[in-house]
C-alpha positions in Angstrom: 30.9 140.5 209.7 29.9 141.0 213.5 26.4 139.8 213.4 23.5 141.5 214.0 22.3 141.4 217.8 18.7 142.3 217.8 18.5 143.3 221.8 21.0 145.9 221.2 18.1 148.8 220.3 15.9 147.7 223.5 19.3 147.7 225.5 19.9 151.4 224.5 16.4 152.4 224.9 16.1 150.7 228.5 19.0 152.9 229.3 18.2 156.0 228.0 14.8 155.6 230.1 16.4 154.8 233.4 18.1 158.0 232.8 15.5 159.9 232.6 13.9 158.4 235.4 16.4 160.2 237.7 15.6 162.3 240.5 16.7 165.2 238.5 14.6 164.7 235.6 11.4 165.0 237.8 10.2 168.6 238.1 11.7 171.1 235.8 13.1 173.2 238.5 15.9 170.5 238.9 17.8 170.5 235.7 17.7 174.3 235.4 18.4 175.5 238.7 21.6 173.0 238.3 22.1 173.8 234.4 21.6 177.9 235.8 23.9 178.0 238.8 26.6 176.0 236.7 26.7 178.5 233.9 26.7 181.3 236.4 29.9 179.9 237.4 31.7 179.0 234.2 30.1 182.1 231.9 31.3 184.3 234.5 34.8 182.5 234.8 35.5 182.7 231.3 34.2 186.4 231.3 36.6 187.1 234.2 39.4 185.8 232.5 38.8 187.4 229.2 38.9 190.3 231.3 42.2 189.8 233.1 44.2 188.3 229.7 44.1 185.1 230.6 42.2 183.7 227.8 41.7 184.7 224.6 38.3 185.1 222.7 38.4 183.2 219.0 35.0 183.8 217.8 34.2 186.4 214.8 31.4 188.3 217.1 32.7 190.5 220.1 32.9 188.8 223.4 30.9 191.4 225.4 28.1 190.2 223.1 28.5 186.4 223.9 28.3 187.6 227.9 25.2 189.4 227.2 23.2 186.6 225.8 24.2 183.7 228.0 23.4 186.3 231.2 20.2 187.2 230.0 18.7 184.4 227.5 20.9 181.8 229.1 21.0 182.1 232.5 17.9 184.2 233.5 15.9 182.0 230.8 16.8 179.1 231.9 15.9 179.7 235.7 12.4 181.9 234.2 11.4 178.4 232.8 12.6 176.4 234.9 10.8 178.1 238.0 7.0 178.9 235.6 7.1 175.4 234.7 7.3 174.1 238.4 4.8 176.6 239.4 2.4 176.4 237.2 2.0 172.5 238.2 0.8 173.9 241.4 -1.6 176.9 240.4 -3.2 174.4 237.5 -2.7 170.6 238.9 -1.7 169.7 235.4 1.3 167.7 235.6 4.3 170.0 234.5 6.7 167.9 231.9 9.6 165.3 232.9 11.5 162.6 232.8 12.6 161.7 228.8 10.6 165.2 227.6 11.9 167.3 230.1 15.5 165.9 229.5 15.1 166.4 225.6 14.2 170.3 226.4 17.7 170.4 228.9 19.5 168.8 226.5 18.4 171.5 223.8 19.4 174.0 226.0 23.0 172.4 226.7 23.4 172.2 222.9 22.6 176.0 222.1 25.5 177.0 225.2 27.9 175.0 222.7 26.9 176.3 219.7 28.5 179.3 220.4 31.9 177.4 220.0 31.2 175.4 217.2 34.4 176.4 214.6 35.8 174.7 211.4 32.6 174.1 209.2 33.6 176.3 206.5 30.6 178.1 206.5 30.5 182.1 207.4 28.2 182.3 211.0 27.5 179.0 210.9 27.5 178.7 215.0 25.4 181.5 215.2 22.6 179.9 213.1 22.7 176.8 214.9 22.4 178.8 218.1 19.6 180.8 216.7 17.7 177.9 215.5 18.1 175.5 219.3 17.3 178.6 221.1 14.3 179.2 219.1 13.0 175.4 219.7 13.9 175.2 223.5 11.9 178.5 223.7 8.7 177.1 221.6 9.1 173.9 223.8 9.1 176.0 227.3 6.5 178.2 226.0 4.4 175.2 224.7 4.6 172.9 228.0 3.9 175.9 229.9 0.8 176.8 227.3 -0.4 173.6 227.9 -0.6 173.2 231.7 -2.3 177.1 231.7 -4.9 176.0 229.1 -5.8 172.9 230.1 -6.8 174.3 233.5 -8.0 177.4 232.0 -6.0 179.4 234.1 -6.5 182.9 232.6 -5.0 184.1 235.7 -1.5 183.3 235.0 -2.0 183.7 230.9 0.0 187.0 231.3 3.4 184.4 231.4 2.7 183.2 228.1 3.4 187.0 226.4 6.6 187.7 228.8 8.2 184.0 228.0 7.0 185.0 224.1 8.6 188.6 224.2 12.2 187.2 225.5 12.2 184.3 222.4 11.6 187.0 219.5 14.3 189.3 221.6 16.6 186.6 221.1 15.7 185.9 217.9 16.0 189.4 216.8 19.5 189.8 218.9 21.3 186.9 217.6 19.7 188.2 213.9 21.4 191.6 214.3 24.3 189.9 215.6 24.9 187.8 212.1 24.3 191.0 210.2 26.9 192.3 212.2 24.7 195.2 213.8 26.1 195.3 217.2 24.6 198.6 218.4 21.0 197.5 218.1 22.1 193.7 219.0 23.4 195.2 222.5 20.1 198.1 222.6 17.8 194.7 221.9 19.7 192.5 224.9 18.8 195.5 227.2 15.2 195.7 226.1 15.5 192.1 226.9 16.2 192.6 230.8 13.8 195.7 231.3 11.1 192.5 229.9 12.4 190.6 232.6 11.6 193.2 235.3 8.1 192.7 233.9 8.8 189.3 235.1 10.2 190.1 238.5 7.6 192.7 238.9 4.6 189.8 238.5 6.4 187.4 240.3 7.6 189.6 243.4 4.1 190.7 243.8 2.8 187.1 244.6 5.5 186.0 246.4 7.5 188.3 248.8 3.8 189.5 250.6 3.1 185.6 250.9 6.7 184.4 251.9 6.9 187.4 254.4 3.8 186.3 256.4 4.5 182.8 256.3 8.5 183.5 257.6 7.3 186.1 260.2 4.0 184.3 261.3 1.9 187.0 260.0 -1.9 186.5 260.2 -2.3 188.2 256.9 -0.5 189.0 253.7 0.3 192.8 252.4 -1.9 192.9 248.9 -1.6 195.9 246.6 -3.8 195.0 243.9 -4.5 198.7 242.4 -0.5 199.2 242.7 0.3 196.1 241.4 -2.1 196.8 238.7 -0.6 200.3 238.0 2.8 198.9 238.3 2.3 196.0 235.6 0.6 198.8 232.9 3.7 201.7 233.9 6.3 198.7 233.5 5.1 198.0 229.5 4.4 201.2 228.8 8.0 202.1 230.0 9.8 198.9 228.2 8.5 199.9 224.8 9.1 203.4 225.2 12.6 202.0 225.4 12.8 200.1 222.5 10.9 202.6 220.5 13.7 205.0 221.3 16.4 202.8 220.5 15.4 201.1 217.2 13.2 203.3 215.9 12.7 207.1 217.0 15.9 208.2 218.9 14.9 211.5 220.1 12.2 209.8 222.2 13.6 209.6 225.7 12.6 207.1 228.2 13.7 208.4 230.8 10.7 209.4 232.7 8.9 206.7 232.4 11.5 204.5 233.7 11.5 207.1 236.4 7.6 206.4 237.4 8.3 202.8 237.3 11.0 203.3 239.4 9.0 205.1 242.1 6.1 202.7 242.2 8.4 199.9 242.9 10.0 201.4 245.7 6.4 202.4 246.7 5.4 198.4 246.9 9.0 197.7 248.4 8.1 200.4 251.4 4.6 198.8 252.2 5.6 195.4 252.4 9.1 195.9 254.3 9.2 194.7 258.1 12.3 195.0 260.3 12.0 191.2 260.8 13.2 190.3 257.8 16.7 190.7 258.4 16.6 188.4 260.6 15.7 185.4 258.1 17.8 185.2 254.8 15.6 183.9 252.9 13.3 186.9 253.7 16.1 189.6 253.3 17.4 188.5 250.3 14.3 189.1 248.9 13.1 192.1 249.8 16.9 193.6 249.3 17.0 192.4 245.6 13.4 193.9 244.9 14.6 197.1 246.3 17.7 196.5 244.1 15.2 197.0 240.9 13.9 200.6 242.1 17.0 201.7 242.6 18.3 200.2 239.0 15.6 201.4 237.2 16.0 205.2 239.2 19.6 205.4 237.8 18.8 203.8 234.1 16.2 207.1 234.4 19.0 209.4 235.5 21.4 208.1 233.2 19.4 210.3 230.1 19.9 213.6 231.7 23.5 213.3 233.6 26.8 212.3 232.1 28.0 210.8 235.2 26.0 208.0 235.5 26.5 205.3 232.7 23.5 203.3 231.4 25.5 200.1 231.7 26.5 200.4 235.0 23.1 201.3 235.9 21.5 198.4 234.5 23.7 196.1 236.5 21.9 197.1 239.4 18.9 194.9 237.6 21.0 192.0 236.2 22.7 191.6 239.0 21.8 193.1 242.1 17.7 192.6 241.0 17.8 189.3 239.0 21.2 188.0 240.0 20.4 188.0 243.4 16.3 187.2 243.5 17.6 184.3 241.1 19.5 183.1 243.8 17.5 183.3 246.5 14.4 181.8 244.7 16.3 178.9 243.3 17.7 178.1 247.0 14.0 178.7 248.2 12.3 176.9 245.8 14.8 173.8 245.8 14.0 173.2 249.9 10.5 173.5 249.2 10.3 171.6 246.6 12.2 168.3 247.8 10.3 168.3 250.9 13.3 170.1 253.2 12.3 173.0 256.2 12.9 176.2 254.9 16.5 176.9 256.5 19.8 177.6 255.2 23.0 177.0 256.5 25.0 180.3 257.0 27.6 180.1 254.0 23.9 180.7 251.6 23.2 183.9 253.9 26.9 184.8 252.7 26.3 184.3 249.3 22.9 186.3 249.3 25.3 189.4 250.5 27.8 188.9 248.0 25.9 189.4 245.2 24.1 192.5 246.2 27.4 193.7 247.4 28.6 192.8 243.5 25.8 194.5 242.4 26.9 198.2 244.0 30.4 197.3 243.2 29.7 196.6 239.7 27.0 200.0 238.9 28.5 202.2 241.5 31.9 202.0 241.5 33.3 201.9 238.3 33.7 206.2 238.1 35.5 206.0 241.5 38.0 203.0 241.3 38.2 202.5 237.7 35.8 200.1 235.4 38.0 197.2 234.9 38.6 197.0 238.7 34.9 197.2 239.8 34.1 194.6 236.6 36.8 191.7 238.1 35.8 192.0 241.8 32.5 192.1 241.0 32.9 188.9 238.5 35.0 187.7 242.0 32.1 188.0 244.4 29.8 186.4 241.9 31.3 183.5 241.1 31.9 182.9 244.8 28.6 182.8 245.7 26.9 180.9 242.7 29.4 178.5 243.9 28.6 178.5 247.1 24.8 177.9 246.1 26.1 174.5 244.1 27.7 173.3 246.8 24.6 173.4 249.0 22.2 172.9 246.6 23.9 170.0 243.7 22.9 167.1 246.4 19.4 168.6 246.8 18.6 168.5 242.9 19.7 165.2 242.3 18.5 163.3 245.0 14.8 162.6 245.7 12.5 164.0 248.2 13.0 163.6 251.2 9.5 162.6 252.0 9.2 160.6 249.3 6.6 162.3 247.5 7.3 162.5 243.4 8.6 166.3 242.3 
Protein backbone atom coordinates (compact mmCIF):
# COMPACT_ATOMS: atom_id res chain seq x y z
CA UNK A 1 0.00 0.00 0.00
CA UNK A 2 1.39 3.53 -1.03
CA UNK A 3 1.30 5.39 2.16
CA UNK A 4 -0.59 8.04 3.08
CA UNK A 5 1.17 11.57 2.41
CA UNK A 6 -0.48 14.10 4.49
CA UNK A 7 0.83 17.40 2.39
CA UNK A 8 -0.86 16.03 -0.62
CA UNK A 9 -4.47 18.01 0.32
CA UNK A 10 -2.49 21.40 1.16
CA UNK A 11 -0.44 20.75 -2.15
CA UNK A 12 -3.74 20.69 -4.19
CA UNK A 13 -5.29 23.35 -2.38
CA UNK A 14 -2.06 25.78 -2.71
CA UNK A 15 -2.59 25.12 -6.42
CA UNK A 16 -5.97 25.56 -6.96
CA UNK A 17 -5.47 29.08 -5.11
CA UNK A 18 -2.60 30.29 -7.28
CA UNK A 19 -4.93 29.62 -10.04
CA UNK A 20 -7.29 31.62 -9.03
CA UNK A 21 -5.04 34.32 -8.29
CA UNK A 22 -4.56 34.89 -12.02
CA UNK A 23 -4.86 38.00 -13.77
CA UNK A 24 -7.99 36.63 -15.36
CA UNK A 25 -9.75 35.74 -12.38
CA UNK A 26 -9.70 39.31 -11.13
CA UNK A 27 -12.79 41.33 -12.34
CA UNK A 28 -15.50 39.38 -13.82
CA UNK A 29 -15.26 41.03 -17.18
CA UNK A 30 -12.12 38.86 -17.81
CA UNK A 31 -13.32 35.35 -17.92
CA UNK A 32 -16.52 36.21 -19.82
CA UNK A 33 -15.51 38.46 -22.34
CA UNK A 34 -12.82 35.50 -23.11
CA UNK A 35 -15.40 32.61 -22.25
CA UNK A 36 -18.00 35.02 -24.71
CA UNK A 37 -15.80 35.78 -27.72
CA UNK A 38 -14.57 31.99 -27.67
CA UNK A 39 -18.08 30.57 -27.90
CA UNK A 40 -18.92 33.12 -30.54
CA UNK A 41 -16.34 31.49 -32.47
CA UNK A 42 -16.85 27.83 -31.95
CA UNK A 43 -20.99 27.98 -31.58
CA UNK A 44 -20.97 29.73 -34.74
CA UNK A 45 -18.40 27.20 -36.43
CA UNK A 46 -20.20 24.29 -35.55
CA UNK A 47 -23.59 26.06 -36.63
CA UNK A 48 -21.82 26.86 -39.95
CA UNK A 49 -20.90 23.53 -40.61
CA UNK A 50 -24.13 21.98 -39.59
CA UNK A 51 -25.30 24.17 -42.18
CA UNK A 52 -22.96 23.29 -45.02
CA UNK A 53 -23.09 19.14 -44.21
CA UNK A 54 -20.09 18.99 -42.81
CA UNK A 55 -21.06 17.84 -39.48
CA UNK A 56 -23.68 16.06 -38.38
CA UNK A 57 -26.02 16.88 -35.29
CA UNK A 58 -26.55 13.62 -32.73
CA UNK A 59 -28.56 15.07 -30.12
CA UNK A 60 -32.57 14.07 -29.71
CA UNK A 61 -33.54 18.05 -29.76
CA UNK A 62 -33.32 20.04 -33.15
CA UNK A 63 -30.15 21.79 -33.76
CA UNK A 64 -31.63 25.29 -34.51
CA UNK A 65 -32.82 25.01 -30.88
CA UNK A 66 -29.22 24.29 -29.45
CA UNK A 67 -28.03 27.65 -31.58
CA UNK A 68 -30.74 29.60 -30.02
CA UNK A 69 -29.89 29.11 -26.48
CA UNK A 70 -26.13 29.28 -26.51
CA UNK A 71 -26.60 32.82 -28.73
CA UNK A 72 -28.93 34.15 -26.44
CA UNK A 73 -28.50 32.49 -22.76
CA UNK A 74 -24.92 31.62 -23.55
CA UNK A 75 -23.32 34.10 -25.19
CA UNK A 76 -25.27 37.35 -24.58
CA UNK A 77 -25.67 36.08 -20.77
CA UNK A 78 -22.46 35.47 -20.32
CA UNK A 79 -21.09 39.04 -21.57
CA UNK A 80 -24.76 40.70 -19.61
CA UNK A 81 -23.03 39.38 -16.39
CA UNK A 82 -19.88 39.63 -17.01
CA UNK A 83 -20.08 43.43 -18.01
CA UNK A 84 -23.08 44.33 -14.67
CA UNK A 85 -20.77 42.67 -12.44
CA UNK A 86 -17.76 44.83 -13.46
CA UNK A 87 -19.90 47.88 -13.45
CA UNK A 88 -21.62 47.64 -10.64
CA UNK A 89 -18.08 47.63 -8.61
CA UNK A 90 -17.84 51.05 -9.87
CA UNK A 91 -21.39 52.71 -9.32
CA UNK A 92 -21.47 50.90 -5.67
CA UNK A 93 -17.55 50.58 -4.43
CA UNK A 94 -18.46 47.19 -3.25
CA UNK A 95 -15.95 44.82 -4.39
CA UNK A 96 -17.43 42.82 -7.38
CA UNK A 97 -16.50 38.81 -6.88
CA UNK A 98 -13.13 37.05 -7.94
CA UNK A 99 -10.50 35.00 -7.81
CA UNK A 100 -11.63 31.16 -6.36
CA UNK A 101 -15.62 32.53 -6.36
CA UNK A 102 -15.54 34.09 -9.53
CA UNK A 103 -13.74 31.00 -11.11
CA UNK A 104 -16.33 28.55 -9.51
CA UNK A 105 -19.22 30.73 -11.31
CA UNK A 106 -16.97 30.42 -14.94
CA UNK A 107 -16.47 27.08 -14.31
CA UNK A 108 -20.41 26.48 -13.88
CA UNK A 109 -20.92 28.21 -16.88
CA UNK A 110 -18.23 26.03 -18.92
CA UNK A 111 -20.02 22.95 -17.57
CA UNK A 112 -23.69 23.95 -18.69
CA UNK A 113 -21.99 24.55 -22.66
CA UNK A 114 -21.03 20.67 -22.19
CA UNK A 115 -24.03 19.49 -20.95
CA UNK A 116 -25.53 19.82 -23.99
CA UNK A 117 -23.28 16.90 -25.30
CA UNK A 118 -23.42 14.69 -22.53
CA UNK A 119 -24.67 11.12 -24.25
CA UNK A 120 -24.63 7.45 -23.05
CA UNK A 121 -26.25 7.63 -19.45
CA UNK A 122 -29.19 5.63 -20.27
CA UNK A 123 -31.46 8.08 -19.08
CA UNK A 124 -34.19 9.85 -21.65
CA UNK A 125 -33.08 13.94 -21.58
CA UNK A 126 -30.69 13.40 -19.16
CA UNK A 127 -28.24 16.35 -20.72
CA UNK A 128 -31.01 18.56 -20.85
CA UNK A 129 -31.65 18.37 -17.03
CA UNK A 130 -28.21 18.79 -16.17
CA UNK A 131 -28.13 21.82 -18.45
CA UNK A 132 -31.28 23.19 -16.91
CA UNK A 133 -30.12 22.70 -13.38
CA UNK A 134 -26.10 24.58 -14.04
CA UNK A 135 -27.83 27.24 -15.86
CA UNK A 136 -30.24 27.76 -13.19
CA UNK A 137 -27.25 28.01 -10.38
CA UNK A 138 -24.76 30.19 -12.58
CA UNK A 139 -27.90 32.44 -13.01
CA UNK A 140 -28.81 32.56 -9.09
CA UNK A 141 -25.00 33.03 -8.48
CA UNK A 142 -24.71 36.13 -11.08
CA UNK A 143 -27.92 37.45 -9.88
CA UNK A 144 -26.91 36.98 -6.21
CA UNK A 145 -23.21 38.67 -6.49
CA UNK A 146 -24.71 41.26 -8.40
CA UNK A 147 -27.75 41.58 -5.57
CA UNK A 148 -25.26 41.90 -3.13
CA UNK A 149 -22.89 44.74 -4.42
CA UNK A 150 -26.53 46.80 -5.33
CA UNK A 151 -27.76 46.32 -1.77
CA UNK A 152 -25.02 46.73 0.21
CA UNK A 153 -24.60 50.23 -1.24
CA UNK A 154 -28.20 50.77 -1.50
CA UNK A 155 -28.05 51.54 -4.92
CA UNK A 156 -31.75 51.65 -5.86
CA UNK A 157 -30.66 53.32 -8.90
CA UNK A 158 -29.41 50.42 -10.71
CA UNK A 159 -32.07 47.85 -8.80
CA UNK A 160 -33.85 47.81 -12.25
CA UNK A 161 -30.78 44.99 -13.36
CA UNK A 162 -31.88 42.69 -10.81
CA UNK A 163 -35.54 42.13 -12.69
CA UNK A 164 -33.90 42.01 -16.43
CA UNK A 165 -30.95 39.39 -15.18
CA UNK A 166 -34.15 37.53 -13.22
CA UNK A 167 -36.57 37.63 -16.38
CA UNK A 168 -33.69 35.97 -18.74
CA UNK A 169 -33.09 32.94 -15.87
CA UNK A 170 -36.96 31.92 -15.74
CA UNK A 171 -36.82 32.33 -19.81
CA UNK A 172 -34.30 29.77 -19.74
CA UNK A 173 -35.70 27.83 -17.43
CA UNK A 174 -39.03 27.86 -19.07
CA UNK A 175 -37.20 27.26 -22.74
CA UNK A 176 -35.13 24.35 -21.84
CA UNK A 177 -38.60 23.11 -19.88
CA UNK A 178 -40.56 23.19 -23.18
CA UNK A 179 -37.67 21.78 -24.83
CA UNK A 180 -37.73 18.34 -22.63
CA UNK A 181 -41.55 18.22 -23.16
CA UNK A 182 -40.69 18.40 -26.66
CA UNK A 183 -42.74 21.77 -27.32
CA UNK A 184 -40.59 23.36 -29.81
CA UNK A 185 -42.90 26.05 -31.02
CA UNK A 186 -43.29 27.79 -27.67
CA UNK A 187 -39.45 26.71 -26.79
CA UNK A 188 -38.43 28.91 -29.98
CA UNK A 189 -41.56 31.85 -29.25
CA UNK A 190 -39.88 31.82 -25.48
CA UNK A 191 -36.04 32.25 -26.86
CA UNK A 192 -37.39 35.28 -28.88
CA UNK A 193 -39.20 36.81 -25.90
CA UNK A 194 -35.81 36.21 -24.46
CA UNK A 195 -33.87 38.76 -26.88
CA UNK A 196 -36.75 41.43 -27.01
CA UNK A 197 -35.76 41.28 -22.71
CA UNK A 198 -32.43 41.96 -23.76
CA UNK A 199 -33.26 45.09 -25.80
CA UNK A 200 -34.62 46.16 -22.37
CA UNK A 201 -31.10 45.64 -21.49
CA UNK A 202 -29.49 47.47 -24.32
CA UNK A 203 -32.05 50.11 -24.09
CA UNK A 204 -30.84 50.90 -20.20
CA UNK A 205 -27.44 50.36 -20.87
CA UNK A 206 -27.16 52.56 -24.29
CA UNK A 207 -28.79 55.32 -22.53
CA UNK A 208 -26.00 55.74 -19.92
CA UNK A 209 -23.31 55.08 -22.05
CA UNK A 210 -23.23 56.17 -25.71
CA UNK A 211 -24.29 60.10 -24.44
CA UNK A 212 -21.25 59.75 -21.95
CA UNK A 213 -18.69 57.86 -24.27
CA UNK A 214 -19.69 60.40 -27.18
CA UNK A 215 -18.64 63.51 -25.13
CA UNK A 216 -15.68 62.02 -23.72
CA UNK A 217 -14.46 60.61 -27.51
CA UNK A 218 -15.35 63.99 -29.16
CA UNK A 219 -14.32 66.37 -26.21
CA UNK A 220 -17.79 67.45 -25.68
CA UNK A 221 -18.40 69.92 -22.71
CA UNK A 222 -21.57 68.24 -21.98
CA UNK A 223 -23.44 64.98 -22.37
CA UNK A 224 -26.95 64.55 -24.50
CA UNK A 225 -29.52 63.39 -21.54
CA UNK A 226 -33.08 62.41 -22.45
CA UNK A 227 -34.47 61.49 -19.20
CA UNK A 228 -38.34 61.84 -20.12
CA UNK A 229 -37.50 59.74 -23.41
CA UNK A 230 -35.53 57.39 -21.74
CA UNK A 231 -38.18 57.12 -19.28
CA UNK A 232 -40.89 56.63 -21.91
CA UNK A 233 -38.69 54.34 -23.80
CA UNK A 234 -38.01 51.96 -20.70
CA UNK A 235 -42.16 51.76 -19.92
CA UNK A 236 -43.00 51.29 -24.10
CA UNK A 237 -40.15 48.57 -24.18
CA UNK A 238 -42.06 46.22 -21.25
CA UNK A 239 -45.21 47.04 -22.23
CA UNK A 240 -44.16 45.91 -25.78
CA UNK A 241 -42.11 42.60 -24.58
CA UNK A 242 -45.08 41.23 -22.79
CA UNK A 243 -47.50 42.05 -25.29
CA UNK A 244 -45.33 39.62 -27.14
CA UNK A 245 -45.28 36.85 -25.05
CA UNK A 246 -48.94 37.28 -24.26
CA UNK A 247 -49.57 36.71 -27.87
CA UNK A 248 -47.45 33.89 -28.29
CA UNK A 249 -48.18 31.61 -25.25
CA UNK A 250 -51.28 32.63 -24.34
CA UNK A 251 -53.83 34.81 -26.53
CA UNK A 252 -52.80 34.46 -30.23
CA UNK A 253 -55.00 36.91 -31.88
CA UNK A 254 -53.26 39.70 -29.77
CA UNK A 255 -50.88 41.25 -32.17
CA UNK A 256 -47.84 43.05 -31.14
CA UNK A 257 -47.10 44.62 -33.75
CA UNK A 258 -47.69 48.16 -32.96
CA UNK A 259 -46.26 48.30 -30.05
CA UNK A 260 -43.06 47.03 -31.16
CA UNK A 261 -43.67 49.70 -33.77
CA UNK A 262 -43.65 52.73 -30.96
CA UNK A 263 -40.66 51.22 -29.52
CA UNK A 264 -39.17 51.18 -32.62
CA UNK A 265 -39.66 54.90 -33.26
CA UNK A 266 -38.63 56.11 -29.94
CA UNK A 267 -35.33 54.37 -30.28
CA UNK A 268 -34.55 55.85 -33.44
CA UNK A 269 -35.89 59.12 -31.82
CA UNK A 270 -32.84 58.85 -29.03
CA UNK A 271 -30.49 57.48 -31.87
CA UNK A 272 -31.22 60.93 -33.90
CA UNK A 273 -30.54 63.33 -30.80
CA UNK A 274 -27.42 61.92 -29.76
CA UNK A 275 -25.78 61.20 -33.41
CA UNK A 276 -22.82 63.56 -34.42
CA UNK A 277 -20.94 63.33 -37.67
CA UNK A 278 -17.74 62.87 -35.62
CA UNK A 279 -18.27 59.66 -34.73
CA UNK A 280 -17.27 58.02 -37.67
CA UNK A 281 -14.27 59.06 -37.30
CA UNK A 282 -13.54 56.98 -33.92
CA UNK A 283 -14.56 53.22 -33.95
CA UNK A 284 -15.25 52.91 -30.88
CA UNK A 285 -17.88 55.69 -31.20
CA UNK A 286 -19.37 54.38 -34.51
CA UNK A 287 -19.73 51.07 -33.60
CA UNK A 288 -21.84 52.19 -31.12
CA UNK A 289 -24.12 54.40 -32.30
CA UNK A 290 -24.47 52.06 -35.65
CA UNK A 291 -25.50 48.99 -33.54
CA UNK A 292 -28.11 51.15 -31.42
CA UNK A 293 -29.49 52.29 -34.69
CA UNK A 294 -29.32 48.60 -35.63
CA UNK A 295 -32.15 47.94 -32.77
CA UNK A 296 -34.73 50.63 -34.30
CA UNK A 297 -34.49 49.31 -37.33
CA UNK A 298 -34.88 45.49 -35.96
CA UNK A 299 -37.53 46.18 -34.00
CA UNK A 300 -39.35 48.42 -37.23
CA UNK A 301 -39.20 45.13 -39.27
CA UNK A 302 -40.20 42.57 -36.25
CA UNK A 303 -43.38 45.28 -36.29
CA UNK A 304 -43.80 44.97 -40.04
CA UNK A 305 -43.37 41.41 -40.11
CA UNK A 306 -47.34 41.03 -38.64
CA UNK A 307 -48.91 42.74 -41.48
CA UNK A 308 -46.66 41.82 -44.72
CA UNK A 309 -45.73 38.37 -45.91
CA UNK A 310 -42.54 39.42 -47.27
CA UNK A 311 -40.69 40.16 -44.36
CA UNK A 312 -39.95 37.10 -42.05
CA UNK A 313 -39.87 37.48 -38.26
CA UNK A 314 -36.70 35.59 -38.09
CA UNK A 315 -34.84 37.40 -40.35
CA UNK A 316 -35.97 40.48 -38.78
CA UNK A 317 -34.94 39.63 -35.38
CA UNK A 318 -31.42 39.08 -36.57
CA UNK A 319 -31.18 42.60 -37.05
CA UNK A 320 -31.24 42.62 -32.97
CA UNK A 321 -29.11 39.45 -32.21
CA UNK A 322 -26.77 40.38 -34.46
CA UNK A 323 -26.58 43.56 -35.89
CA UNK A 324 -27.93 45.20 -32.16
CA UNK A 325 -26.40 42.83 -29.63
CA UNK A 326 -23.80 41.04 -31.79
CA UNK A 327 -22.22 44.01 -32.62
CA UNK A 328 -22.74 46.52 -29.27
CA UNK A 329 -21.35 43.13 -27.59
CA UNK A 330 -18.37 43.53 -29.45
CA UNK A 331 -17.69 46.81 -29.21
CA UNK A 332 -18.34 47.08 -25.48
CA UNK A 333 -16.29 44.08 -24.61
CA UNK A 334 -13.24 45.70 -26.76
CA UNK A 335 -14.16 49.06 -24.88
CA UNK A 336 -14.44 47.89 -21.66
CA UNK A 337 -11.34 45.43 -21.76
CA UNK A 338 -8.90 48.77 -22.60
CA UNK A 339 -10.51 50.56 -19.95
CA UNK A 340 -10.47 48.22 -17.66
CA UNK A 341 -6.69 47.02 -17.74
CA UNK A 342 -5.52 50.50 -17.69
CA UNK A 343 -4.83 50.76 -21.71
CA UNK A 344 -5.81 54.33 -23.90
CA UNK A 345 -8.84 53.92 -25.54
CA UNK A 346 -7.45 53.04 -29.16
CA UNK A 347 -7.82 50.18 -31.39
CA UNK A 348 -5.69 48.94 -33.92
CA UNK A 349 -7.43 48.97 -37.42
CA UNK A 350 -8.14 45.05 -37.90
CA UNK A 351 -10.99 45.85 -34.60
CA UNK A 352 -12.51 48.78 -36.75
CA UNK A 353 -12.77 45.89 -39.42
CA UNK A 354 -14.43 43.63 -37.31
CA UNK A 355 -16.97 46.33 -35.96
CA UNK A 356 -18.10 46.51 -39.90
CA UNK A 357 -18.26 42.96 -40.43
CA UNK A 358 -20.74 42.28 -38.13
CA UNK A 359 -23.20 45.02 -38.94
CA UNK A 360 -22.60 44.10 -42.48
CA UNK A 361 -23.58 40.23 -41.21
CA UNK A 362 -26.35 41.72 -39.66
CA UNK A 363 -28.11 43.09 -43.19
CA UNK A 364 -26.82 40.14 -44.92
CA UNK A 365 -28.36 37.87 -42.54
CA UNK A 366 -32.23 39.88 -42.11
CA UNK A 367 -32.15 41.43 -45.47
CA UNK A 368 -31.00 39.23 -47.91
CA UNK A 369 -32.26 35.96 -47.51
CA UNK A 370 -35.68 36.73 -49.99
CA UNK A 371 -33.10 37.98 -52.66
CA UNK A 372 -30.15 35.52 -52.72
CA UNK A 373 -31.68 32.57 -51.10
CA UNK A 374 -31.67 31.78 -47.02
CA UNK A 375 -29.02 29.26 -46.89
CA UNK A 376 -26.63 31.57 -48.73
CA UNK A 377 -27.31 34.82 -46.63
CA UNK A 378 -27.15 32.27 -43.30
CA UNK A 379 -23.31 30.86 -44.35
CA UNK A 380 -21.82 34.28 -45.24
CA UNK A 381 -23.26 35.83 -42.61
CA UNK A 382 -22.04 32.89 -40.10
CA UNK A 383 -18.54 33.70 -42.42
CA UNK A 384 -18.35 37.38 -41.55
CA UNK A 385 -19.07 36.62 -37.87
CA UNK A 386 -16.79 34.27 -37.08
CA UNK A 387 -14.11 36.42 -38.74
CA UNK A 388 -14.57 39.12 -36.63
CA UNK A 389 -15.15 37.46 -33.11
CA UNK A 390 -11.83 36.18 -34.12
CA UNK A 391 -10.33 38.99 -34.84
CA UNK A 392 -11.51 40.44 -31.37
CA UNK A 393 -9.54 37.35 -29.60
CA UNK A 394 -6.70 37.97 -31.24
CA UNK A 395 -6.46 41.48 -29.97
CA UNK A 396 -8.03 41.10 -26.98
CA UNK A 397 -6.85 37.15 -25.29
CA UNK A 398 -3.40 39.02 -24.18
CA UNK A 399 -5.36 41.90 -22.61
CA UNK A 400 -7.62 39.49 -20.42
CA UNK A 401 -5.03 37.46 -19.12
CA UNK A 402 -2.37 39.68 -18.32
CA UNK A 403 -2.53 42.31 -15.58
CA UNK A 404 -2.97 45.99 -15.74
CA UNK A 405 -0.88 47.83 -17.11
CA UNK A 406 -0.68 50.27 -14.34
CA UNK A 407 -0.60 47.93 -11.88
CA UNK A 408 -3.72 48.72 -10.22
CA UNK A 409 -5.89 45.34 -9.18
CA UNK A 410 -9.07 44.79 -11.75
Amino acid sequence: MRPINVTEPMSEQVHFYQVSQWPLWMLAFRPYFLAAGMLAVLSIGYWLLILTGHASWQLAIPATLWHAHEMMFGFAGAVAVGFLLTAAQTWTGVASISGSKLMLLTLLWLAARGAFFITGTGIENFNLYALLLLQLLWWLGAIMALANMLFKASNKNNYQFLPMLSALCVLNMIYLWLVIEQNMLLALAVVDTAVLVMTLFVGVVAGRVLPFFTARGLDLTEQVRTPRLDKVLLYSSIFAVALYFISQLFIPTVKPGWALGLVAVLHFSRSLVWWRSAVLKVPLLWSLHFSYLALGFGLALLALSFYSPIILFKDALHMITIGTIGMMILAMMTRVSHGHTGRPLTIPHFIAVAFALVLVAAIIRSLLPVVIGPHIAWQLSAVLWIVAFSLFLLHCIPILTRRRVDGRRG
